[in-house]
N, C-alpha and C positions, 0 to 999 in steps of 0.2 A: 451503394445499396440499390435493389433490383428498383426502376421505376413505375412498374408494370403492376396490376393488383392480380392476386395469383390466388388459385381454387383449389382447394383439393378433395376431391369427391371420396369418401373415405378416410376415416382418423384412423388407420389401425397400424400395423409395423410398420410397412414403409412411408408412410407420410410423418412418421416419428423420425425414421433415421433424415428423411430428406431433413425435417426441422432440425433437429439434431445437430447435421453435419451443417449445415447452415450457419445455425448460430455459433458454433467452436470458433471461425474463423470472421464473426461478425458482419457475416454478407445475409444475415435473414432479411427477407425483403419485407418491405415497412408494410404492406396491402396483403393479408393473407385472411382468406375463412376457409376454413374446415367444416363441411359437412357431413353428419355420418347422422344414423337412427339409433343409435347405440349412443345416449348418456353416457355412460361408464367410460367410451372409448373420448366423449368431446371433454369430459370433466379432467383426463387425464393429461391430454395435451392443453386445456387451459391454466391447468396448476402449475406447469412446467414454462409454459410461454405465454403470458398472461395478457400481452399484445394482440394473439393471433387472437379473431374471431370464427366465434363458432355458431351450426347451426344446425337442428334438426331437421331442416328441409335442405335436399340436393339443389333445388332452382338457387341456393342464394351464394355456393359457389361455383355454379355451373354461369352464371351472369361476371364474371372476374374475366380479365383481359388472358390471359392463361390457366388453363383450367385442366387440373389432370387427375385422371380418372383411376384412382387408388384401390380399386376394391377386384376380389377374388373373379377371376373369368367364370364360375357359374351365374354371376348377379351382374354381368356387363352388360348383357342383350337388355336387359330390364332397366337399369341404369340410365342407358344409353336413351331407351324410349320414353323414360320419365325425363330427361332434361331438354329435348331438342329444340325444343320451344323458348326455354333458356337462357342460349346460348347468343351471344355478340356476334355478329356477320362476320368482326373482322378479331373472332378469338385467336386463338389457335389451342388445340384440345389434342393433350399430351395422355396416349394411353400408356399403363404400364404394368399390362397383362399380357403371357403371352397369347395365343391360337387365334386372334380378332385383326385378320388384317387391316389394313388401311382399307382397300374396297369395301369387307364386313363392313368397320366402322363408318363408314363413310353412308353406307344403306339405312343403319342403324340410326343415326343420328338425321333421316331426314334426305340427305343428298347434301348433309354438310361436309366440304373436302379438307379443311384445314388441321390437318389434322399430324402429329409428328407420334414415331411407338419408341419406347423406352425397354430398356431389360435391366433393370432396378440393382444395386448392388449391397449389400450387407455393409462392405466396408465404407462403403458413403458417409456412413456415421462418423468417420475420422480423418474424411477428406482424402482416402484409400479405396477408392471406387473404381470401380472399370462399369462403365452404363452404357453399353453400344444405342445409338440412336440410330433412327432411321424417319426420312420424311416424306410425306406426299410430295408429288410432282407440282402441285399446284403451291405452293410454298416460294416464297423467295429467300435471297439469302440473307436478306435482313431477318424476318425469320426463322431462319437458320440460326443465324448468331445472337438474334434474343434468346433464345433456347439453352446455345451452347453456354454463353456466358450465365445464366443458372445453372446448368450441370458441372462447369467447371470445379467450382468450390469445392465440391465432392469427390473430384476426383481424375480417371479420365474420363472420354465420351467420346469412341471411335465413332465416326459416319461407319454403316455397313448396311449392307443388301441386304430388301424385308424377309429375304427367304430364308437367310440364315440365323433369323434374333431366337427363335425356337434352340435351334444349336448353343447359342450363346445360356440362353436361359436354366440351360441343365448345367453348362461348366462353369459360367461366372456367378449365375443367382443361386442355384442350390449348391455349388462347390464347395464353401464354404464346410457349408454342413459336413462333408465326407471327412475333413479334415479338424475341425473344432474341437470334437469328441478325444480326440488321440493326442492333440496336443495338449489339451485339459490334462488328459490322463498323463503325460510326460510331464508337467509340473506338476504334479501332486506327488508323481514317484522320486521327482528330486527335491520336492520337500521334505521328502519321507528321510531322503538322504544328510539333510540337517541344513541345504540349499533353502536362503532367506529369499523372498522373492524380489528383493531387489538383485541377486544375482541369477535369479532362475529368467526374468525377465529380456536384458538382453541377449543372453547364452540361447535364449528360446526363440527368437528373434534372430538374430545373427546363423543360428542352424537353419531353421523355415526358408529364408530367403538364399542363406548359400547353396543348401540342394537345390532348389528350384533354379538358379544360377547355373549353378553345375551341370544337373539333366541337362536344360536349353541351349547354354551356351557355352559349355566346355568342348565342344568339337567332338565328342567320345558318343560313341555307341550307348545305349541304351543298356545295355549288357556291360560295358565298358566299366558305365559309371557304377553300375550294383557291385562291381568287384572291386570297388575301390576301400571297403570297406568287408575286410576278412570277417567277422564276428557279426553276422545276422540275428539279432534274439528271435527276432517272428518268424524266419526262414518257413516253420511249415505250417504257419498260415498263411501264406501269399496266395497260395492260389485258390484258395476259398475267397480268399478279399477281392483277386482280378474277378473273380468269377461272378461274385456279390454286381462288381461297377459293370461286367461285361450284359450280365443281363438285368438287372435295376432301370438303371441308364436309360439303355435304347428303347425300355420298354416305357419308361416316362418322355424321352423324346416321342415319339408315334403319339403317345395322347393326348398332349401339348401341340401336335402340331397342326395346323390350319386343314 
């Protein structure tokens, strides 16, 4: 279990999945408060995790030995100026917003530098995460690896370049979403078919990851691998859908980005 006592500025989804995937595999760290101003969001994670403490004021887990900053990028700059005063000389303060560099943050907070950014992942909750980090210069690698070994549980946590977590944040953190909806809809049409969900299950499972296998790693063209498979039913909506990701996408990357 983490040693460390750990903040999270913000009760709202991702501080649920962080706890979440935490607890499944019994690495929740014993020192947690959660602050948010939203009751409704501290009552929901204290009925669920009755350990974690909570509190209506941000100073009381912005003063925690790791402290990360869970709430949507319009309320960061605000955030950030109500806690800096706060904050432990020797925190280190985990954002997990994108467009707020390490510099921003770093202004934000005072001229505080310790600071590591995250790009948060949906499937964390099951210990199926991909969280690219990235850390200030001023950082050691002890630091580094207090960090890692809390993200592990969850999942992976590639080290990558600040420039790129914006990229990462449209395909790892909102990806999910392009694809949820569809395979939702693919188990309900093979339950439709008289498929119990204990066999829709891994059949649904086992297809998900062998295409994605296939595309990546079959050595086949792109074009290759679509032909491997004579009978398309969606055939003439594909290119409404490319079309949907071709300009969606980019258009959410540029205003996401720093």
């Amino acid at each position: 279990m983490h040693h460390k006592s750990i903040g999270f500025i913000g009760g709202g989804r991702i501080t649920r999945i962080f706890l979440a995937g935490w607890a499944r595999v019994g690495k929740l760290p014993a020192n947690i408060v959660v602050s948010d101003c939203n009751a409704d969001a501290l009552a929901r994670i204290k009925a669920k995790w009755p350990e974690v403490q909570t509190a209506s004021v941000n100073a009381a887990a912005a003063g925690q030995d790791i402290v990360f900053l869970a709430v949507h990028p319009p309320v960061l700059a605000k955030v950030c100026g109500g806690i800096k005063g706060a904050l432990k000389p020797g925190a280190l303060v985990v954002s997990l917003a994108p467009r707020f560099t390490v510099a921003k943050l770093t202004g934000l907070l005072g001229g505080f530098g310790r600071i590591a950014r995250v790009i948060p992942n949906a499937p964390s909750i099951i210990g199926a995460g991909y969280n690219p980090v990235c850390f200030a210069a001023s950082l050691t690698e002890s630091d580094k690896s207090e960090l890692k070994g809390l993200l592990e549980p969850l999942g992976e946590c590639p080290e990558v370049a600040e420039e790129k977590l914006e990229a990462y944040a449209v395909i790892t953190a909102m990806g999910p979403t392009c694809l949820w909806f569809q395979l939702q809809a693919l188990r309900e049409v093979a339950a439709g078919f008289g498929l119990r969900d204990a066999e829709i299950v891994p059949a649904l499972k086992r297809m998900v990851c062998g295409s994605a296998r296939t595309l990546l790693e079959s050595g086949l063209t792109p074009p290759e691998v679509m032909d491997l498979i004579p009978l398309k039913p969606l055939t003439e909506m594909e290119a409404h859908v490319n079309e949907l990701y071709r300009a969606r996408l980019p258009a959410i990357y540029q205003k996401i980005k720093p």
